[in-house]
N, C-alpha and C positions, 0 to 999 in steps of 0.2 A: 609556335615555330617548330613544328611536328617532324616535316622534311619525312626523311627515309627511314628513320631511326625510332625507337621507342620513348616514347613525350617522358617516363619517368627517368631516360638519361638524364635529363633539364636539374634533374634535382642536384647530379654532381659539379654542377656550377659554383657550389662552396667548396672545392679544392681552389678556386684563385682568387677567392678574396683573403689574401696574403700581404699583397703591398697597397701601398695609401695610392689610389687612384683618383685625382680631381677634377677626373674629365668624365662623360657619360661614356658606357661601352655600346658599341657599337651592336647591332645585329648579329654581324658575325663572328663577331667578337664573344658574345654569351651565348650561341649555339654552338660553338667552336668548344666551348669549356665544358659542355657537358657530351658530345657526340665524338670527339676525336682521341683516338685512343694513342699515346704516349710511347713512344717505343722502347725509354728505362723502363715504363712501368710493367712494358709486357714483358722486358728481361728480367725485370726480379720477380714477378710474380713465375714467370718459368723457372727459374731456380727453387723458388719457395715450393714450386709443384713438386720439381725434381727430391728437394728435401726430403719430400712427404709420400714418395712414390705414386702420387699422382699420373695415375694412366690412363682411366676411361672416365667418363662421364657422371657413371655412378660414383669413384671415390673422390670425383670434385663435389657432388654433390655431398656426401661424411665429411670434406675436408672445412666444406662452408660450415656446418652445425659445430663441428671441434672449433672452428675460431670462435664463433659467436659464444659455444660453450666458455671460453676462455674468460671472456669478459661477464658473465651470466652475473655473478656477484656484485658485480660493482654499480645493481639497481641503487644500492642505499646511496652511493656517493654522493647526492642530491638529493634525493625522496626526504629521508630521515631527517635530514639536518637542515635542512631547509625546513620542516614540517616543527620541527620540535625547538629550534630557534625562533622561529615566528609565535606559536605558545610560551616558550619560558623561557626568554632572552637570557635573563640571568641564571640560569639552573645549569644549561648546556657547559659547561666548564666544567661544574663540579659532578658528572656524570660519571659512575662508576661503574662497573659490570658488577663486582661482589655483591652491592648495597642495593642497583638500581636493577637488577634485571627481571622482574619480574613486571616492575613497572613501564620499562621498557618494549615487554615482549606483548603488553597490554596497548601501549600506544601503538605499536606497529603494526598489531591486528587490524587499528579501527584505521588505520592509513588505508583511501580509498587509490586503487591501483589502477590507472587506463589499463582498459579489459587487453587491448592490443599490446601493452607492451607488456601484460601480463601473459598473453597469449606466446611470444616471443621467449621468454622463461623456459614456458610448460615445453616447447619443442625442445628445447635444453636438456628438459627433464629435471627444472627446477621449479619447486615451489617458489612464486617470488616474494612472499613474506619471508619464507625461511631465508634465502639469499638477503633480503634486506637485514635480517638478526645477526646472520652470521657476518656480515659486512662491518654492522655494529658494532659488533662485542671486539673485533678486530682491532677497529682505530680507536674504539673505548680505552684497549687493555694499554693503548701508548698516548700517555698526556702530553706529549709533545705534540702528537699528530691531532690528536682533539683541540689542543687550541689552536691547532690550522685551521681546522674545519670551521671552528667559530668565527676565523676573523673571517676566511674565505665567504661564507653565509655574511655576513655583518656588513662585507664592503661589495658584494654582488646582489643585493637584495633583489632590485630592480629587475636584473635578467633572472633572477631565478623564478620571480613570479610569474613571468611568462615559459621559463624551458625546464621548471623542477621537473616536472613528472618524466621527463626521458632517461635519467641518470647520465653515464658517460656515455648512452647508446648510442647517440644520434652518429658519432664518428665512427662507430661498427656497420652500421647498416649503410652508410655511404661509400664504405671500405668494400663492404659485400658487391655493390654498385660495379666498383673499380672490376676486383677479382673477378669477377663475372665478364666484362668488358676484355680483360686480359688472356682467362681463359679462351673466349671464341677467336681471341686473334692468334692465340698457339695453334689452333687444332683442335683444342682438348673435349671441348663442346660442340655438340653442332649449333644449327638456328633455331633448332626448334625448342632446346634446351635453356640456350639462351634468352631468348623470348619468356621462356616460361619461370626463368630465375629470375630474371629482371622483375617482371609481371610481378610475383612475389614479395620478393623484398622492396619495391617502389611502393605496392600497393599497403602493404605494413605504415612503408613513413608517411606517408597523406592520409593515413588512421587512425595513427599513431600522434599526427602533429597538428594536422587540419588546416593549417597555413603557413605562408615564407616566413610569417614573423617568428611566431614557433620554431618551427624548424631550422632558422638562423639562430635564435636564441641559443637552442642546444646544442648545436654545433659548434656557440661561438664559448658554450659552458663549457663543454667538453676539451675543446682547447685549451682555454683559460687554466682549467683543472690540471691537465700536462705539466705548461710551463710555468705556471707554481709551482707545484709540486716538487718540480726538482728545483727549484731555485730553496727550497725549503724555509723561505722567508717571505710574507704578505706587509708589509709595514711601508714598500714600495712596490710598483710593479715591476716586475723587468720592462727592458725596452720592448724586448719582441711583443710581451703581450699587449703593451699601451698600442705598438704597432697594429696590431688584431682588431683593438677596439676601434683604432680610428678609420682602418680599412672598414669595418662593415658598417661603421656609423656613415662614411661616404657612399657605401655601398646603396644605402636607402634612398637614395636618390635617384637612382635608374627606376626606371619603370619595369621591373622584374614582372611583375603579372602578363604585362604585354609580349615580350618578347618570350619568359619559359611559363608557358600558362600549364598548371596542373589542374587537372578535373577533380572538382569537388571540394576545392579549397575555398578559405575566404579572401579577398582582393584587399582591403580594407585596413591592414591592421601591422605593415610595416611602419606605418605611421607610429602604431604604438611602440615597436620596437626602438625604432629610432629616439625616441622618448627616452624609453628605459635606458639606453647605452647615454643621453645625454650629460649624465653627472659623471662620466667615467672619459669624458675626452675634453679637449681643448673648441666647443661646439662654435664659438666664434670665428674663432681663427679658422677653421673645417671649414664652416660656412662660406667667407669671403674667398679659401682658392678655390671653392668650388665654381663661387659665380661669375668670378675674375675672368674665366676662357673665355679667348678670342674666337669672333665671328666666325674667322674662317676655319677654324678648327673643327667649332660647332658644326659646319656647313659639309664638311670635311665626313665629320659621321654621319651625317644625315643621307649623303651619295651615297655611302657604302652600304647604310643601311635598306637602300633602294634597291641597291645592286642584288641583295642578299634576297629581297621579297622578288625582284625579276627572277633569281635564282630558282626561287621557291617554286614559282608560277610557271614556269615556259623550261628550264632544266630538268630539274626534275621529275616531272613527269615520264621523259624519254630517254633517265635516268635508271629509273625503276621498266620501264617497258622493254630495254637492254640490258636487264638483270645487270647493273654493274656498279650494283651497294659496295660492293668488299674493295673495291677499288680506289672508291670517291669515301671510303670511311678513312683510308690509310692516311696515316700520314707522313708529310713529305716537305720538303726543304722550298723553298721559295724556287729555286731554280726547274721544278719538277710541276707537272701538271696542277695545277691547285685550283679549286672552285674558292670562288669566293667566301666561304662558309670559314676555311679557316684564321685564326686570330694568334697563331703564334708566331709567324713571320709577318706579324702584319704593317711593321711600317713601309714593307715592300708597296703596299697599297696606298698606302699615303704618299708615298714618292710616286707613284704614278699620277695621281691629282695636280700634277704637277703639269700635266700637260694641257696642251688646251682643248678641254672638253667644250662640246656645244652642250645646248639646253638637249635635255633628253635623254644624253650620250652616259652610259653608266658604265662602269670599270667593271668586268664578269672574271676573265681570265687573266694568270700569269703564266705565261712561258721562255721561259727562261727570261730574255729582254725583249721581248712581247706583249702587249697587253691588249687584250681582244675587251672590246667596247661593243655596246650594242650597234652603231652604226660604223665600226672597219676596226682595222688591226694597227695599232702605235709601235712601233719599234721604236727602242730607246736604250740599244746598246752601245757599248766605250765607242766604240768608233764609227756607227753610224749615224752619229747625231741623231737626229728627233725624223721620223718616218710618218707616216699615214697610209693606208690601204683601204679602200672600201672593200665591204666581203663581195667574193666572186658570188657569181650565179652556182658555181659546185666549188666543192675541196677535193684535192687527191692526196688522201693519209697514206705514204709507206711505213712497215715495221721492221725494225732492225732486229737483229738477232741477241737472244737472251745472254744477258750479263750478270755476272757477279760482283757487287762493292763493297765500301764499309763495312764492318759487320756483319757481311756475308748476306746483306741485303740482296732483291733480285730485281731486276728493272730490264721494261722492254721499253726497247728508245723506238719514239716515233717519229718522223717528218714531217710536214706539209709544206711542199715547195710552195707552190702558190702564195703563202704568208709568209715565206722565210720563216719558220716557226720549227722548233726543234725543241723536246723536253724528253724527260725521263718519267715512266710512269713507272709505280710502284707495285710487284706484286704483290696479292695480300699473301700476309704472315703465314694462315692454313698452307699454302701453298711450299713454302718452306721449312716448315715443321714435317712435309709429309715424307717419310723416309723413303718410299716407294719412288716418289717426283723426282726426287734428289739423286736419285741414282741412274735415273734416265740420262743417254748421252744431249747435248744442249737440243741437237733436231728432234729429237724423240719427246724433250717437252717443251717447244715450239708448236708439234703435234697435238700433244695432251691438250695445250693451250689452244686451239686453231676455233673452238667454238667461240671461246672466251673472245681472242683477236677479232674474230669476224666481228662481234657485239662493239669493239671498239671503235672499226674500221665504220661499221655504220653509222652510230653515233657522231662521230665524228665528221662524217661526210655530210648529216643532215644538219649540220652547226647552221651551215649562213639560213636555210630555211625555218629553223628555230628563233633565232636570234634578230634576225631579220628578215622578217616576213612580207611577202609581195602585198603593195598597196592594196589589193582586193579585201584583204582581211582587214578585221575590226582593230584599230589603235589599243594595245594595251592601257587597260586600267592604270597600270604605273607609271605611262607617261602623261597623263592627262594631270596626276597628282602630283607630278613636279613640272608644270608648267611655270610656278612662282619663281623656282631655282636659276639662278644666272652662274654657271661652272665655269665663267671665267673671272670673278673678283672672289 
């Protein structure tokens, strides 16, 4: 599910498995989680630029190696003690720095290192043997902390066999992910920087992990590692972490390969993860609400999941040919232009299913109380009762003039009399970050904007020819594959 966007986004899809989810996610729902960028997230990582005097391109790029540098040490928090517990279960307790370090600095030589995430270090400008020693000698020199480490090794065995070799990185290099995403929506980066950081650090984790299972594993250690840690007691879990475990143990259950395929991975082996997490959750009870969901719910993701591939197929294309990525990346409230792609207002969507769809009829658009279907426009606002329009032969888009909201957000309001259809679209963020734009009176970047508008105004107008296309043409593929579907039970 590649879309417009760089396929190694797909990877920040573990930012939301947070809460116990017993239903399958949706299409748009797991492409939404790794392509749309967060509007807290772009204000604190602006801040955090700000911190750091973050001005140009180059010192985001020092500012990325200083973070990574930060974490560079904490290789051993896994490696070692995982490594040296699975050899001498009962020794690890009585380990000492005075008595053991020579024996110590022997084992950690022959500890064999993933070249990548040794690789990862050297840019640091650490040796990762040494970082693993020095790591050592650290939680060595506190017996309290050493027999964390043991119980923590003792009661995570299972995921560690599958996510030791990452240490606490996997949440660094997902963070990198973010920052980078944040960065281009300030300004700070162009796209072609962007591209090429992303490029980088994506291609590190599919290296570095080789599969979802991996790669969940670490990420779900690294967590785990957190909220211990400060709870400073392993003898129970806290809730949130039991929470953790039992979100990603439902998590396995989505068919994650299909919908965020990473090249060059293996497909195969969430099964085993799922495994490994099973002594660590309530797997019965997990199991039965998962299978428990009703038909229509199930039926319910499967439409939108359609909507999301029509999306795919017949949008975007003329998406990307009206250069208007920065627009469809933003994100925006329910009430505001939205493609189907996004999953954080999404029961807006499911309140639409509401209506009576025919066979075929797929949900694409919301606007405001609008909802554009591939065969006409639903209106379903407070006092219009339930509407239907088939799409005209043309649209005629008017633009209103540039505003300022919330947050000092910017938004050009569009029309379409024709559908009664009125929304706000989003400008992207660059646009507002640029001191120069900002200081333009409203007509002068109306002006600035008039290429950008035109791209809209077109788009927009070739909607009913996109979306519904004159019988002469071939029947989409994706209506033939929901011919089984009945949208109205």
């Amino acid at each position: 599910m590649v879309m417009t966007c760089n396929s190694y986004l797909n990877l920040r899809f573990v930012n939301i498995i947070q809460s116990i989810r017993t239903t399958p996610y949706s299409a748009p729902e797991l492409y939404s989680a790794g392509h749309i960028r967060n509007y807290s997230d772009v204000e604190s990582t602006g801040r955090l630029l700000r911190q750091a005097k973050v001005e140009s391109g180059k010192d985001f790029e020092q500012f990325l190696i200083g973070q990574r540098d930060v974490n560079a040490w904490k290789i051993g928090v896994f490696k070692f003690f995982y490594n040296y517990y699975k050899s001498f279960p009962e020794k690890l307790l009585s380990l000492r720095v005075q008595k053991d370090a020579p024996l110590m600095e022997k084992f950690i030589d022959n500890i064999e290192i993933n070249p990548n995430l040794a690789n990862f270090y050297t840019e640091c400008g650490h040796d990762p043997h040494f970082a693993l020693k020095y790591t050592v000698s650290k939680i060595i020199c506190d017996e309290r902390r050493l027999g964390w480490m043991n119980t923590f090794c003792g009661k995570f065995m299972s995921l560690l066999a599958l996510g030791e070799d990452t240490g606490i990185i996997a949440l660094t290099l997902v963070r990198q992910l973010d920052l980078v995403e944040s960065a281009y929506g300030l300004g700070v980066i162009n796209s072609e920087m962007r591209e090429n950081l992303i490029n980088r650090t994506g291609r590190r984790i599919v290296d570095m992990f080789g599969s979802w299972g991996r790669f969940l594993s670490g990420v779900l250690l690294a967590h785990l590692y957190e909220i211990c840690l400060s709870t400073a007691e392993l003898r129970y879990l806290p809730k949130r972490a039991q929470e953790l475990l039992d979100s990603y143990y439902l998590c396995c259950n989505n068919d994650i390969h299909r919908y965020l395929p990473i090249e060059g991975w293996k497909v195969d082996d969430i099964k085993d993860f799922k495994e490994a997490l099973r002594p660590y959750v309530n797997a019965q009870e997990l199991d039965e609400l998962w299978y428990k969901t009703e038909s229509k719910y199930l039926l319910n993701i499967d439409i939108l999941s359609s909507a999301f591939y029509f999306y795919q197929n017949h949008i975007t294309p003329k998406v990307k040919e009206y250069n208007l990525q920065p627009y469809f990346m933003e994100f925006g409230k329910y009430d505001e232009f939205i493609p189907i792609i996004n999953g954080f207002d999404f029961k807006v969507y499911f309140e639409s299913l509401k209506l009576p769809l025919k066979k075929g009829e797929l949900p694409l658009f919301v606007m405001r109380f609008n909802m554009y279907t591939t065969k006409g426009i639903w209106s379903f606002g407070p006092y219009k009762g339930r509407t239907f329009k088939k799409w005209p032969e043309k649209l005629e888009v008017v633009i209103g003039d540039l505003t300022s909201r919330d947050y000092g957000n910017m938004i050009l309001p569009i029309y379409i009399p024709n559908t009664d259809s009125e929304f706000a679209l989003q400008i992207p963020t660059s646009y507002r970050c640029n001191t120069a734009f900002l200081n333009l009176s409203p007509q002068e970047q109306l002006d600035y904007l008039k290429d950008d508008i035109a791209s809209l105004k077109g788009f927009f107008e070739e909607l009913p020819a996109i979306i519904n296309p004159k019988p002469r043409n071939k029947p989409s593929k994706i209506f033939s594959n929901l011919a089984h579907l009945d949208f109205n039970h």
